[in-house]
N, C-alpha and C positions, 0 to 999 in steps of 0.2 A: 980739826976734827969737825966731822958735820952732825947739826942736829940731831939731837938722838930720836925724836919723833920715823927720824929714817929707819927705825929698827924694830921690829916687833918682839913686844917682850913678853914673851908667855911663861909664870911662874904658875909652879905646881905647888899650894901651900895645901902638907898636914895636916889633919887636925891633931890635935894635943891630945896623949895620951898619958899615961903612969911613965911611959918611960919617952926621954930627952930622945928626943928623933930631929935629925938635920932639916932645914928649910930648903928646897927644894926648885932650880928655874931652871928653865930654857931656854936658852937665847939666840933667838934667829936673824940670820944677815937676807935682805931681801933684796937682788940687784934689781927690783923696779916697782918702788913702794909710793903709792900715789902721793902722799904731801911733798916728796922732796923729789921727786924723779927718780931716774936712773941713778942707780951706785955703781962707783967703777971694781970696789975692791971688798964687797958687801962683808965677807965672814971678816976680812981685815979691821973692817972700820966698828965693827959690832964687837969684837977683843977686850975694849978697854970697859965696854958694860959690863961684861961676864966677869973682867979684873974684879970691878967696885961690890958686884955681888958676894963674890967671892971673899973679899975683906969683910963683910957686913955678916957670913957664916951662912952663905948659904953654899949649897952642894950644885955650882953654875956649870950648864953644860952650852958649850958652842957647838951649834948648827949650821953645818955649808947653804949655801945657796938656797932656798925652800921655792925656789921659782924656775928652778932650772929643771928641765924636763929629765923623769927618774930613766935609767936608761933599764929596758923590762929583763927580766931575770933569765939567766941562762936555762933552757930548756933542752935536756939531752934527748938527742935525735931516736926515734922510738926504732931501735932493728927491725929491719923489714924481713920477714919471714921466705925463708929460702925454700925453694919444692926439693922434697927428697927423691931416692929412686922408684919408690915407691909411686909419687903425683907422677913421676914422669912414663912409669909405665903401664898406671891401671887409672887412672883421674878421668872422671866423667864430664866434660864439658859443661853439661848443662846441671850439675852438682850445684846444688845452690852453697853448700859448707865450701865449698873448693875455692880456694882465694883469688881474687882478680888476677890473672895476667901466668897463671902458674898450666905448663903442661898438660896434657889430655889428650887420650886416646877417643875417637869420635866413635869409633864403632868396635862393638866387643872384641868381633873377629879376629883385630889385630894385634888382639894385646898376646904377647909373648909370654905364656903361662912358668914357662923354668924361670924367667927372671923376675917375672912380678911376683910369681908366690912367695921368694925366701925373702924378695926387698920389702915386700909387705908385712910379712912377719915381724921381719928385725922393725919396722916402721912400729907396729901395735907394742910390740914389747918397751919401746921406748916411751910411745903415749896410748897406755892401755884401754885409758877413759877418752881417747879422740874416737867419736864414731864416722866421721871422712875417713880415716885412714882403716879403722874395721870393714866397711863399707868395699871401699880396692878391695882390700884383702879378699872380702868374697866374690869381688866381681872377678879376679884374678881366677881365684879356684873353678868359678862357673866357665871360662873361658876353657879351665885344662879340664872342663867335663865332673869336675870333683864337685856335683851336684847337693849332697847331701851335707859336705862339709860348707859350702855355699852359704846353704837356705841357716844352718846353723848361727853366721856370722852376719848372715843377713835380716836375721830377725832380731841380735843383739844391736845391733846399730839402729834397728827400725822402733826400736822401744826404745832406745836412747833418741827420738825423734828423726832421721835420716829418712827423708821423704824419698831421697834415690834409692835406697835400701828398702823402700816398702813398694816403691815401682820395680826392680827388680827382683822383689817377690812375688810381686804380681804375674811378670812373666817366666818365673816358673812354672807358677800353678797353673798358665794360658799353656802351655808346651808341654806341660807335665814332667819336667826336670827335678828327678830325685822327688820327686813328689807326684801322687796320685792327681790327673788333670781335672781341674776344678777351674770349669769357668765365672763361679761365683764365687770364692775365692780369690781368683784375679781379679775380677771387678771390683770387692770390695778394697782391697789392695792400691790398687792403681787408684780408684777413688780418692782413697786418703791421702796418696799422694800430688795427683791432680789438686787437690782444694788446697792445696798449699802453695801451689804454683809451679809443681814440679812439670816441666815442659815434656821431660823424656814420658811420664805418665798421660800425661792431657792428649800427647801423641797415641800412645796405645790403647788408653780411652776410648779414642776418639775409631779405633781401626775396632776393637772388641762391635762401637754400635754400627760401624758400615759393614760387618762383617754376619751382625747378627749371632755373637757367640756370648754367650751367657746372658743374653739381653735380647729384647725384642730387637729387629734391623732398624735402626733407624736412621735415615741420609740425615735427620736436623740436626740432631746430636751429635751425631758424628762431625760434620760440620763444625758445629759450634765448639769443641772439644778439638778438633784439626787448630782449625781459627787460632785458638790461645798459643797453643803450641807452635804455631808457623811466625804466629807475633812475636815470639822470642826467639826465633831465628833458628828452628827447627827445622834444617833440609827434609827430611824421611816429612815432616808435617807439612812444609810447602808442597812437596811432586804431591801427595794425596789431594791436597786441596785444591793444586791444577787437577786432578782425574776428576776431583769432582764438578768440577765447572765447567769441564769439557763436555762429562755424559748429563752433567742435570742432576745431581745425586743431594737433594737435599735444598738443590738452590737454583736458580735459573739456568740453563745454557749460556754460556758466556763465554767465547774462543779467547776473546782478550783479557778477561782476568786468570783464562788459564794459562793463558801464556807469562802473564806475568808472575803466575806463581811457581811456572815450572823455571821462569828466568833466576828467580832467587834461589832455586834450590841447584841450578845448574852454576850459578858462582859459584857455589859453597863447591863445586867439587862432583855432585850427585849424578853419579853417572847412567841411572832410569830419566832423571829431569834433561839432561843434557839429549839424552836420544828420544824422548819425545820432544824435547823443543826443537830437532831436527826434523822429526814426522810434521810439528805446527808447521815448521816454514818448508817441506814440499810438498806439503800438502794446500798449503794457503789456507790455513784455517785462522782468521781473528788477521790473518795478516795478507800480506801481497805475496804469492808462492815465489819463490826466493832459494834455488837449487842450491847457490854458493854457500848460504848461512845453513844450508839443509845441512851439506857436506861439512861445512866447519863443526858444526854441534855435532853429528856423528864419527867424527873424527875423534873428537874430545874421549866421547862413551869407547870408541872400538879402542884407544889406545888405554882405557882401564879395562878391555879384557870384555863388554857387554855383545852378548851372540846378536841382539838385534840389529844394535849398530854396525856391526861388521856386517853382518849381511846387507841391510841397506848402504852401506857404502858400498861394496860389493855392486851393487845394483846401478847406482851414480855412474860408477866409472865401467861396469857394460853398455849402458843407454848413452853415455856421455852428458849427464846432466850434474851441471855445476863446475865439471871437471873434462879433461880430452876426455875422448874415449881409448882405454885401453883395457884388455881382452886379461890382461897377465895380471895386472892390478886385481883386475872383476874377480880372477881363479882364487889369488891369495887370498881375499879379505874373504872369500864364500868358504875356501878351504878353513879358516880361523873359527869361522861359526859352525861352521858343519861338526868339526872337528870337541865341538863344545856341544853337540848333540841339535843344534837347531836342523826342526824340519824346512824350515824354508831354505836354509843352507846349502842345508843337504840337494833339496830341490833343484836349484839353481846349478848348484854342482853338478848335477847328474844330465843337467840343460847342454851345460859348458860341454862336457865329454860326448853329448849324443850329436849336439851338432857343429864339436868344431872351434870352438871359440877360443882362438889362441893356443889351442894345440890338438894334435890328431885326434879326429875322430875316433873315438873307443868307447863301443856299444855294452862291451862287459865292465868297464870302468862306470857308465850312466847307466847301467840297470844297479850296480853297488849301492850307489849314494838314492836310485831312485826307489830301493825296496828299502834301504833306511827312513829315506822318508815316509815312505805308504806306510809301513808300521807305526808310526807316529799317526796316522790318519790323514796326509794329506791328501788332499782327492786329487790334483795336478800330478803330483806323484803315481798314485794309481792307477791314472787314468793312462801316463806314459809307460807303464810297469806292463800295464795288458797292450799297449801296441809295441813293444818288443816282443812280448808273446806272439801276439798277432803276425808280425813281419818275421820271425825269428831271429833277430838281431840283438846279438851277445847271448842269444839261448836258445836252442832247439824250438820250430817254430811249435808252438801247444794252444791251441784254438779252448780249448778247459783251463788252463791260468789266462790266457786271455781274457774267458767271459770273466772268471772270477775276479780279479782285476777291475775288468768296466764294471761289474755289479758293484764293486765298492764302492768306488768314484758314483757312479750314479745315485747310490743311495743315500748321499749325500748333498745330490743337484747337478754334477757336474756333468753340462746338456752335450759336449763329446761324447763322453761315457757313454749316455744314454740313447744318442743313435748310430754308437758302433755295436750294441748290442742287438739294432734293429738290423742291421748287416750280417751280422755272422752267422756263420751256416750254422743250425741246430745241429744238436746230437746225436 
């Protein structure tokens, strides 16, 4: 048996009371107790102290190892919270209540109103007191137009604090949805929600002072209100705050920082950022004019459906820049925009048929698309509108829609116009 010095012996003594109470120890095996060294069998060799206490009447307890590292207490894994149909069909991205990594629809647009409203519902009835999920629920209703029941569900979540529910009241009251339009109402709305950090607000904020609606116009504010909102990764916030760096609205002229603000909202998807950062690069604005990257970026926009980009590609592949030239490509992508009411479209359309451009000549097909245009007010339009009058090509020749025709275009600058009017025989 080895010295007992190897053992630490910690007794717990009572004090004395009225009544016989047991004497009371502890006794600990230590496999590395400085006087003796290392112990190979420490609770083993510490037994026969606890025995001798034990005979003497005390109440001896043996203790394992006291040196050996405690191994830490089992900790059940915390359930990770699953998105219902509900997150998955009305959840706000930029929700500050909306849990990391869960579902969202980016823009109202797309939210499917017949399946978010009933998923949303059954969602509230199950957690009556979550205002994220009240919140959906009315952004759901705003989506199918059910405005009033909306603003209802959305001023219950907005007093339960739901800074996204007090921004989409905000833009009620900017639009006047089931609500009388009240642009100071929005403002103060958006406000509260903005100071809280809400980006979708700081966004709209930020377009209320560039737009000068319920507030004096102001490019700073706007700005600085764009700004917060783009830093958290706001597309709709980035493309505005390339516009403004582009025109000077608040902040210097800068082609390069608008380029790189319309480049962040053009990853995100942003199909306005993606066809201007086509116009920056064939245009060479902030950068080296670059037809190929023009065409890629307008390619992005026309194949989400955007009238500018399809017309500018349209335009690419008439001129042959960036891409062959081909004539039939130029008709499709002009007919796509035209066909979506763009005046330039239509313009260019009405180019193609008057003179030929991959397919027959047809002067009643280009005066179509070129009196769709001129009602829109193009002056290029108009001004081609009165020289088919003029020639009588695709219509009875009329020297009277002729002039009126050039009057229009001219009265707008356009210097054709204005000395085919110095030509034509008076009245």
């Amino acid at each position: 048996m080895r010295d007992w010095i190897g053992f630490l012996w910690l007794s717990l003594c009572l004090t004395t009371s009225a009544f016989a109470e047991p004497h009371v120890a502890l006794v600990v095996g230590n496999s590395a107790y400085g006087a003796v060294g290392t112990l190979p069998n420490p609770a083993k060799d510490a037994a026969p102290l606890a025995d001798a206490l034990k005979s003497e009447g005390f109440k001896a307890t043996l203790a394992q190892d006291a040196t050996a590292p405690i191994a830490p207490p089992t900790v059940a894994a915390l359930k990770t919270p699953e998105p219902t149909a509900c997150d998955r069909l009305a959840a706000a991205p930029f929700d500050p209540d909306l849990t990391k990594g869960f579902p969202s629809v980016l823009k109202g647009g797309k939210i499917n109103p017949d399946a978010a409203i009933p998923a949303c519902r059954r969602a509230l009835e199950t957690s009556p007191d979550d205002r994220r999920v009240r919140f959906q629920l009315a952004r759901a209703l705003q989506s199918g137009k059910k405005f009033e029941e909306a603003k209802l569900e959305y001023e219950q979540a907005a007093s339960a604090g739901s800074a996204s529910a007090m921004n989409n009241l905000g833009v009620l009251y900017k639009n006047g949805w089931g609500v009388a339009k009240d642009y100071a109402q929005a403002r103060a709305w958006l406000q509260k929600a903005a100071d809280q950090g809400d980006a979708d607000a700081q966004y709209n904020l930020g377009a209320l002072y560039l737009n000068g609606q319920g507030v004096a116009k102001d490019y700073v504010q706007a700005r600085g209100w764009l700004q917060k909102a783009a830093d958290q990764g706001d597309p709709d916030a980035q493309y505005n705050l390339g516009v403004a760096y582009l025109n000077g609205f608040g902040v210097a002229k800068d082609y390069a920082q608008a380029r790189a603000w319309f480049q962040k909202a053009a990853d995100q998807g942003d199909a306005t950022a993606q066809y201007n950062l086509g116009a920056v690069y064939a245009n060479g604005r902030g950068v080296a004019k670059d037809y190929a990257q023009a065409r890629a970026w307008f390619q992005k926009a026309a194949d989400q459906g955007d009238a500018g980009a399809q017309n500018n590609l349209g335009q690419l592949y008439m001129d042959g820049q960036g891409v062959a030239k081909d004539y039939a490509q130029a008709r499709a992508w002009f007919q796509k925009a035209a066909d979506q009411g763009d005046a330039g479209a239509q313009y260019n359309l009405g180019a193609v048929y008057g003179n030929g451009f991959g397919v027959a000549t047809d002067y009643a097909q280009a005066r179509a698309w070129f009196l769709k245009a001129a009602d829109q007010g193009d002056a290029d339009a108009q001004y081609n509108l009165g020289v088919l009058y003029l020639n009588g090509q695709g219509v009875a020749k009329d020297y009277a829609q002729a002039r009126a025709w050039f009057q229009k275009a001219a009265d707008q600058g356009n210097a054709d116009a204005i000395e085919n009017l110095k030509e034509l025989p008076r009245p």
